[in-house]
Each structure stands twice: as structure tokens, then as C-alpha cells.
Z-matrix of the N, CA and C atoms (Angstrom, degrees):
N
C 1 1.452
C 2 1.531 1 111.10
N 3 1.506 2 113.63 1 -43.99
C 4 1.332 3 104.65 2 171.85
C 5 1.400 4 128.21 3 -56.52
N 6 1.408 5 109.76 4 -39.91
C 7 0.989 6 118.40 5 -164.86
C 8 1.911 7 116.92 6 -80.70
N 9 1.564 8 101.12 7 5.06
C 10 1.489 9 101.13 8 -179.08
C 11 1.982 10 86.73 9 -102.65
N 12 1.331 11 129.52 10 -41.23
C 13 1.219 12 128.21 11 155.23
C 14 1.193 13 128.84 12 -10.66
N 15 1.644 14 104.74 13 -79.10
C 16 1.248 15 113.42 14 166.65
C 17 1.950 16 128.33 15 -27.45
N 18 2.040 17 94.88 16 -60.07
C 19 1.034 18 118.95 17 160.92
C 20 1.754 19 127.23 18 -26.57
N 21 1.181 20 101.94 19 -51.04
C 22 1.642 21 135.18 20 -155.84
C 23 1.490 22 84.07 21 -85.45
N 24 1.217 23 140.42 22 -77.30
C 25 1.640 24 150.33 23 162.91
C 26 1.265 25 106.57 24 3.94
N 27 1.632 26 100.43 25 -79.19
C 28 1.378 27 143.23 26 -156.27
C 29 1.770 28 103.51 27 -50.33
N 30 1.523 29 106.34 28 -43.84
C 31 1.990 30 129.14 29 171.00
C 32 1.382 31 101.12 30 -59.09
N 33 1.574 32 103.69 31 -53.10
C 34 1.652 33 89.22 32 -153.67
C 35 1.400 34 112.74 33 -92.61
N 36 1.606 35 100.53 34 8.46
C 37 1.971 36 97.53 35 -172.52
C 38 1.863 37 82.83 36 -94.00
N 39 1.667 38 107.93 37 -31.02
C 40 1.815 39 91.78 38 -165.12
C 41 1.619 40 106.50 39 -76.23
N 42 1.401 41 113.33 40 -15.41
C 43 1.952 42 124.26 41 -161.73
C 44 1.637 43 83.07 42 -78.59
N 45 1.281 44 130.48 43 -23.00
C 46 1.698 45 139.50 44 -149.90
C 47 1.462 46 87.55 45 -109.03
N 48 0.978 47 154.12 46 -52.22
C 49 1.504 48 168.18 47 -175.89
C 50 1.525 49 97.62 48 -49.97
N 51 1.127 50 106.55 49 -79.28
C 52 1.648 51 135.12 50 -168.39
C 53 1.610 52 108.39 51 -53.14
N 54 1.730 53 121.53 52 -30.27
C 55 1.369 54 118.47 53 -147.76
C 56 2.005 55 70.86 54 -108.69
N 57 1.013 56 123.69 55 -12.86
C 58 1.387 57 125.80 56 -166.54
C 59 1.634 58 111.26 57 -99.02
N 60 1.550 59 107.18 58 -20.84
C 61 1.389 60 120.84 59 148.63
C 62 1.554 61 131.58 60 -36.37
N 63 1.285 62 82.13 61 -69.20
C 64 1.246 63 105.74 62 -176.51
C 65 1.868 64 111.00 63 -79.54
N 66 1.079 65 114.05 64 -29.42
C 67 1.741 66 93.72 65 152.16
C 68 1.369 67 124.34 66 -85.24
N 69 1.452 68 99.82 67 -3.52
C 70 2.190 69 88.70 68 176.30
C 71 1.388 70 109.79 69 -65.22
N 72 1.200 71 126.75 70 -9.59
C 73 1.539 72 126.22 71 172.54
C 74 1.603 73 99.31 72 65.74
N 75 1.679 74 122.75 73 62.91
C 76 1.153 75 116.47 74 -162.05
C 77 2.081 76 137.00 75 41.06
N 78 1.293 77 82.84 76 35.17
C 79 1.696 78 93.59 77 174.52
C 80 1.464 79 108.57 78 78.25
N 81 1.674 80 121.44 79 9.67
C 82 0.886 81 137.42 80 165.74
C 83 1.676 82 136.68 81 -45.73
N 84 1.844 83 90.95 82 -40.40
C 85 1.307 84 109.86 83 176.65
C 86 1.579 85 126.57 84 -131.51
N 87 1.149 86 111.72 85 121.03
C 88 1.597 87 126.80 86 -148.38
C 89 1.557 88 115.66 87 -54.29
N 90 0.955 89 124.98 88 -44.05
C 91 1.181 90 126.92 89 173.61
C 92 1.649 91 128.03 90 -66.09
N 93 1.278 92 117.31 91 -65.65
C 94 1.752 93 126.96 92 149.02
C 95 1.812 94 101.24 93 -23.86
N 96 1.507 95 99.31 94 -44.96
C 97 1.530 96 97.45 95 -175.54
C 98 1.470 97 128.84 96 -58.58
N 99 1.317 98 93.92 97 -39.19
C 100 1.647 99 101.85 98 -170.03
C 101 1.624 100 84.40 99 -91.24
N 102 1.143 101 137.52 100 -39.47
C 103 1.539 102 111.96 101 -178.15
C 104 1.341 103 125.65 102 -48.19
N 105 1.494 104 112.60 103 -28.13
C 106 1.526 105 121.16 104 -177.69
C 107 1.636 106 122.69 105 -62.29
N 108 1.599 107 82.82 106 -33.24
C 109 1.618 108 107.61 107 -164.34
C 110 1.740 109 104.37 108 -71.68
N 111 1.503 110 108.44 109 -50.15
C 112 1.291 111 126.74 110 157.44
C 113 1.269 112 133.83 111 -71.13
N 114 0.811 113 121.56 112 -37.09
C 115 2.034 114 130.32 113 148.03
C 116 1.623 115 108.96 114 -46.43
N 117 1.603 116 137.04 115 -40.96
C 118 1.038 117 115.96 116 -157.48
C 119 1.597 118 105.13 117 -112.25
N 120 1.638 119 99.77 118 -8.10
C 121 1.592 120 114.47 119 178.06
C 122 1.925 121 107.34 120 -79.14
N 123 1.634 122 106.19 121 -40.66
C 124 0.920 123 115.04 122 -169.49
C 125 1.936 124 108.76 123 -76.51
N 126 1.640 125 114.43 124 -14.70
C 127 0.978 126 124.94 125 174.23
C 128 1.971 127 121.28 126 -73.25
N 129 1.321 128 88.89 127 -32.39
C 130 1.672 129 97.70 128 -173.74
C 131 1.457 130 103.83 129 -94.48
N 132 1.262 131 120.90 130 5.84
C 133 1.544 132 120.35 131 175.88
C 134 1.361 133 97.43 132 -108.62
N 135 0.876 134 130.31 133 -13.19
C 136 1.954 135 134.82 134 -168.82
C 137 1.491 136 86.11 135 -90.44
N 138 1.292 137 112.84 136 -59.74
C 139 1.213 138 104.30 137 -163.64
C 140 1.832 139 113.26 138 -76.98
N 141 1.096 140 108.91 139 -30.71
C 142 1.213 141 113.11 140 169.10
C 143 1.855 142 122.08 141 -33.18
N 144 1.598 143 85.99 142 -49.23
C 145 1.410 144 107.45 143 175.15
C 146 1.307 145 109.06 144 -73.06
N 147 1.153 146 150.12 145 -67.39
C 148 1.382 147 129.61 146 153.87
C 149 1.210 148 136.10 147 -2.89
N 150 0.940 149 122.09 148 -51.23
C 151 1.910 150 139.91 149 168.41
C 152 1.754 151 102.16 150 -60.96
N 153 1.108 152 84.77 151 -59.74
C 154 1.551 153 103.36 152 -169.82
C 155 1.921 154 107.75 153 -46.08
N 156 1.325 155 104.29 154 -39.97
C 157 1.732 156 112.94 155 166.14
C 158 1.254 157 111.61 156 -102.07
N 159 1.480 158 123.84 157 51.12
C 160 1.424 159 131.92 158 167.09
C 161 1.347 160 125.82 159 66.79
N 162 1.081 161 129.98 160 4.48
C 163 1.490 162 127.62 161 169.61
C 164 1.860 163 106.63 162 -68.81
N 165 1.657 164 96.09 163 133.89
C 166 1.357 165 119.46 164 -169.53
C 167 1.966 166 84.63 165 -51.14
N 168 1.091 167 103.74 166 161.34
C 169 1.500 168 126.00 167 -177.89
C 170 1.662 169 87.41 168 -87.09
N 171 1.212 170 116.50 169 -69.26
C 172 1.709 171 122.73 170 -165.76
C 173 1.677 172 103.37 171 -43.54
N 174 1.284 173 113.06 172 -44.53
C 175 1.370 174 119.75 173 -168.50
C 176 1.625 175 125.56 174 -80.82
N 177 1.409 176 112.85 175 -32.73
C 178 0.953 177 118.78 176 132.39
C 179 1.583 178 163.96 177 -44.85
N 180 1.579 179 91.69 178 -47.42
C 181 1.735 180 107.53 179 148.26
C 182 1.831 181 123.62 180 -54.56
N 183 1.182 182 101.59 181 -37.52
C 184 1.079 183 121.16 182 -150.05
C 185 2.094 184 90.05 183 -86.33
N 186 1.090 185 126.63 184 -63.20
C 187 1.390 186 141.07 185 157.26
C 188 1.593 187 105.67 186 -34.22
N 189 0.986 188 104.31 187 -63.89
C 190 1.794 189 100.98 188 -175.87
C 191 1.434 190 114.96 189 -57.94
N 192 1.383 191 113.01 190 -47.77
C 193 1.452 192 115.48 191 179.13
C 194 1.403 193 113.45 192 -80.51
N 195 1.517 194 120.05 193 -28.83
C 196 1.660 195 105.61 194 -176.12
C 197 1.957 196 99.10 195 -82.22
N 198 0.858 197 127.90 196 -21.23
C 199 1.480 198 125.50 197 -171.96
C 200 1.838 199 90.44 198 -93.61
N 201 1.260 200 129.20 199 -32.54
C 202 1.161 201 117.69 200 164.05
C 203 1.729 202 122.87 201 -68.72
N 204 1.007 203 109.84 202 -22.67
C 205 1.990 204 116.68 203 168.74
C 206 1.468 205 102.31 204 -55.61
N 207 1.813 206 103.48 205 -51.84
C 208 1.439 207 83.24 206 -146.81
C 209 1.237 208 119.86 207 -104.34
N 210 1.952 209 107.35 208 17.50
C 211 0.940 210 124.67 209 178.90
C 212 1.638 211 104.62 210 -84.40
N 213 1.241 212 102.57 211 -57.98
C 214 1.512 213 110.44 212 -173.45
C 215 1.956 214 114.62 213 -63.53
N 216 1.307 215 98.26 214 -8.50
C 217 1.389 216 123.82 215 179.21
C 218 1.750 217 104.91 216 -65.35
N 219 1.475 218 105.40 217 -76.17
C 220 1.408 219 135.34 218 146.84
C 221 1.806 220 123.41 219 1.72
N 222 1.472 221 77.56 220 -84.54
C 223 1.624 222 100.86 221 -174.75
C 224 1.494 223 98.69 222 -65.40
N 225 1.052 224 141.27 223 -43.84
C 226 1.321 225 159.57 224 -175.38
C 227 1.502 226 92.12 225 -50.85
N 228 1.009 227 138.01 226 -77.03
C 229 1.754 228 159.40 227 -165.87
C 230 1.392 229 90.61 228 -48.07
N 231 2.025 230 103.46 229 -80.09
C 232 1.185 231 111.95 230 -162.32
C 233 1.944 232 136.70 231 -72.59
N 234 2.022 233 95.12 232 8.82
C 235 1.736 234 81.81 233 175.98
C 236 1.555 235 67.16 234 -171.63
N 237 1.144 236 153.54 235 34.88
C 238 1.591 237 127.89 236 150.38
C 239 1.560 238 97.80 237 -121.43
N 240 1.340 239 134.38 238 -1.74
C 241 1.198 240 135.71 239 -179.22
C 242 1.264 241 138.16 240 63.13
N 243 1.762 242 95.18 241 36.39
C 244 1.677 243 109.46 242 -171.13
C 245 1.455 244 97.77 243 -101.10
N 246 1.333 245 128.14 244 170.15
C 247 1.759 246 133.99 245 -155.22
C 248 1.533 247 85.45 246 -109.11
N 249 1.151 248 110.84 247 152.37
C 250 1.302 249 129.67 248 178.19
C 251 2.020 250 100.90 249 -136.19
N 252 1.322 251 118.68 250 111.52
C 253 1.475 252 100.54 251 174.03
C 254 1.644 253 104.95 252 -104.31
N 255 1.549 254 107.41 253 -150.78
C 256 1.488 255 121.42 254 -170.40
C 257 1.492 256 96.07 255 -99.54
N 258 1.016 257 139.53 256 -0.34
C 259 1.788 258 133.13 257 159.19
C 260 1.252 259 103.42 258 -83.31
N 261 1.354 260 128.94 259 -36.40
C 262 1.586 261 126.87 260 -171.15
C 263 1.257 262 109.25 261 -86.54
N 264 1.384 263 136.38 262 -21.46
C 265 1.173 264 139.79 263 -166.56
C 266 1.609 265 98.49 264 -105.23
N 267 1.235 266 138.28 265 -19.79
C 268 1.285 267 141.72 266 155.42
C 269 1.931 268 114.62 267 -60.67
N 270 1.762 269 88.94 268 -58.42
C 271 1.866 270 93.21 269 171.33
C 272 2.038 271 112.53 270 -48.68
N 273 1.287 272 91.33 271 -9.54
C 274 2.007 273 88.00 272 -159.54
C 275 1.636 274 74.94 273 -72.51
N 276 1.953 275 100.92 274 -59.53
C 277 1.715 276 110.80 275 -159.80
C 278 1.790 277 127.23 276 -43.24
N 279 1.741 278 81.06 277 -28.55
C 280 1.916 279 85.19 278 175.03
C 281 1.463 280 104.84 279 -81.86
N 282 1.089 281 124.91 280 -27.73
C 283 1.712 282 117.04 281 -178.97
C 284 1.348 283 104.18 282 -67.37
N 285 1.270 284 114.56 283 -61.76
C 286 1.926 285 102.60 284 170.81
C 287 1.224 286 124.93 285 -26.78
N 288 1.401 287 94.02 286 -62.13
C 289 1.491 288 104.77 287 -173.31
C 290 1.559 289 114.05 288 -56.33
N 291 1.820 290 101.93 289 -26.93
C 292 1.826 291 97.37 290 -175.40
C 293 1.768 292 102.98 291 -57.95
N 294 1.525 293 85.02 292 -50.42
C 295 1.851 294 97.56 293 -170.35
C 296 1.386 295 109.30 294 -41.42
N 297 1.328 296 122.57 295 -34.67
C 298 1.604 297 128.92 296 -153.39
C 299 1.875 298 81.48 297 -83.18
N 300 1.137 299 115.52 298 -55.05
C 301 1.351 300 113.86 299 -164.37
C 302 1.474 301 126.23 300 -48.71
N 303 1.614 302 99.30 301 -35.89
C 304 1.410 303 124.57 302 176.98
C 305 1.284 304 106.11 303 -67.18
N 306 1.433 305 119.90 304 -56.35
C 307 1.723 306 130.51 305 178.53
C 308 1.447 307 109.28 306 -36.28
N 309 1.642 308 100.18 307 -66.56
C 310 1.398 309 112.96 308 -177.57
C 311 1.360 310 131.12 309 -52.02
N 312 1.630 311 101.24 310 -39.08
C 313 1.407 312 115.75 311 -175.51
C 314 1.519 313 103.27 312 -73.31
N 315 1.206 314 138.63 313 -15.83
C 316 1.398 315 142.34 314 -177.86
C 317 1.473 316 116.91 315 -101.83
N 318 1.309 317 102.50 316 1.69
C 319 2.032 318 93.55 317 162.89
C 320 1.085 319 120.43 318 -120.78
N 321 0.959 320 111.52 319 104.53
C 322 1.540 321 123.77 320 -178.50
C 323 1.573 322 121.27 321 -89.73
């Protein structure tokens, strides 16, 4: 349980990093700035910890970044005012689906 926690952390400090990127206005603006710095530090220690209580590396990568696509995908659409169409929102569905495949394919 912790270790899907950790996991869960690990998304929302890098989805928090990434959306904070993109308002630093190229490191322009101080605050967005230091969130990035701390959003993406605080992301590789979450996840660190994850590994660290046995979660497959593949499966993990794979979870963080496909729930990180389609978050930053999302948020992107729904309050920074970037277009999201029906090819991109299909590309999100095959990455899930990769992740699911990977998950699945690893419990035996």
C-alpha cells in the first residue's frame, strides 16, 4: 500500500512540476520557478521510494508517465488553453492501455 502511495506522490509532485514549467515563463518567474525545482526533486524521491519497496522499475515508469500524459494532457486543455483533439486523446488511450499491458503481463 505504501508503496503505490509513494507512487501516487511521485505523479502529482512531477504533474505539479511540469504544469509549473510551463508558468515559469522560461524560469522567468520566481515562484513557478522554485516549484519546478521542488516538484521534480520531490518527484524522484517518491519514486525512488517506490523501487526501494519493490515495485518492478518497468511498471512503475510506465504508471508515472502514462497517468502523467494524461494528466498534463488534461490540465493543459482544461485551464491553460491548449487544444486537445481525437488523435491525442486516442495516443493518451494507447499509453494506458500499454501500462495496463505491462501490469498485466507481469502477474503471474
Amino acid at each position: 500500500m505504501m508503496t503505490l502511495l509513494f507512487l501516487a506522490l511521485a505523479i502529482v509532485s512531477e504533474v505539479t512540476a511540469t504544469v509549473s514549467l510551463k508558468l515559469s515563463e522560461g524560469f522567468s518567474k520566481l515562484v513557478p520557478s522554485i516549484v519546478v525545482v521542488l516538484g521534480y526533486g520531490a518527484a524522484f524521491l517518491f519514486l525512488s521510494q517506490a523501487l526501494k519497496r519493490g515495485m518492478a522499475i518497468g511498471v512503475a515508469y510506465g504508471i508515472w508517465s502514462a497517468v502523467g500524459v494524461a494528466a498534463i494532457a488534461l490540465i493543459g486543455a482544461l485551464f491553460l488553453g491548449e487544444r486537445l483533439n481525437l488523435v491525442q486523446v486516442g495516443g493518451i488511450g494507447l499509453v494506458i492501455l500499454g501500462v495496463l499491458a505491462l501490469e498485466l503481463g507481469g502477474a503471474h
